[in-house]
N, C-alpha and C positions, 0 to 999 in steps of 0.2 A: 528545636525538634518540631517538626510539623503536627498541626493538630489533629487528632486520633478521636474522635468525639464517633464518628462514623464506622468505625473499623474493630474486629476482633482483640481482642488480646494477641493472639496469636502473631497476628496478622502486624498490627503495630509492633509487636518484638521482633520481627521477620525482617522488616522493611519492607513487604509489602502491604500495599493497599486494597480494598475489595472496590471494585466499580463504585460509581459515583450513583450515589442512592437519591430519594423522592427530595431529603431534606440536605442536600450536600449545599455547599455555596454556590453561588451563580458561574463562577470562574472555575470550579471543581468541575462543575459540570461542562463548561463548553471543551476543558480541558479531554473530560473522558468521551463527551462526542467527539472529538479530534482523534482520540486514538481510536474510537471503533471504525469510523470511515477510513485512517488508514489500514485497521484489520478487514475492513471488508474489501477495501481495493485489491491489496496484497501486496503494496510499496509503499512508500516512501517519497517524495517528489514528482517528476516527468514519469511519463510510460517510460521503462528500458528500453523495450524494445514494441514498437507501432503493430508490426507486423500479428496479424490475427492466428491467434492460438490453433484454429481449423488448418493454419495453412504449413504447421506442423504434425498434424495427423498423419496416419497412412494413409486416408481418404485424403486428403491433401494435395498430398505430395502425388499420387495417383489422378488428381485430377489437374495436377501441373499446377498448383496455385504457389506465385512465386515467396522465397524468404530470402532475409540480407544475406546467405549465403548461395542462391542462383540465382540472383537478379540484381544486379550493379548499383542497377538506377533506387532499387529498396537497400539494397546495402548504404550508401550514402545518405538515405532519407533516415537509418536508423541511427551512424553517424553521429549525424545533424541533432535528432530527437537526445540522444544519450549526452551531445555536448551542452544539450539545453538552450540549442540555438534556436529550436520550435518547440512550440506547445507539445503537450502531451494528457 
């Protein structure tokens, strides 16, 4: 059982954890910065998708700005990104 020294009653009967606090271990802690920058990016791995969230607006889309579903040459570029053939 992992150790509960940091965590609620509650919380240790739950299986869940609270954030990694002032006195957590060094490994606890790199752990819980890991999960908040993937909370703040909002994924997982690669960008899904490259293509800028403005350019699914209706201001967007009104301004012709292209997405992998009218533009060929971004269609394959996001592809590419989703099969992890490029950065993201």
């Amino acid at each position: 059982m992992p150790k509960t020294e940091n965590v609620s009653p509650i919380a240790a009967s739950s299986g869940y954890e609270q954030a990694a606090g002032a006195d957590a271990a060094p490994e606890v802690k790199e752990v819980q910065a890991n999960k908040d920058a993937e909370d703040a990016k909002g994924y997982v791995g690669t960008v899904p998708d490259p293509t800028p969230n403005e350019n699914y607006t209706v201001a967007g889309v009104v301004k012709g700005l292209p997405t992998p579903e009218t533009d060929p040459g971004l269609a394959d570029e996001a592809r590419r990104v989703r099969a992890g053939m490029v950065g993201g």
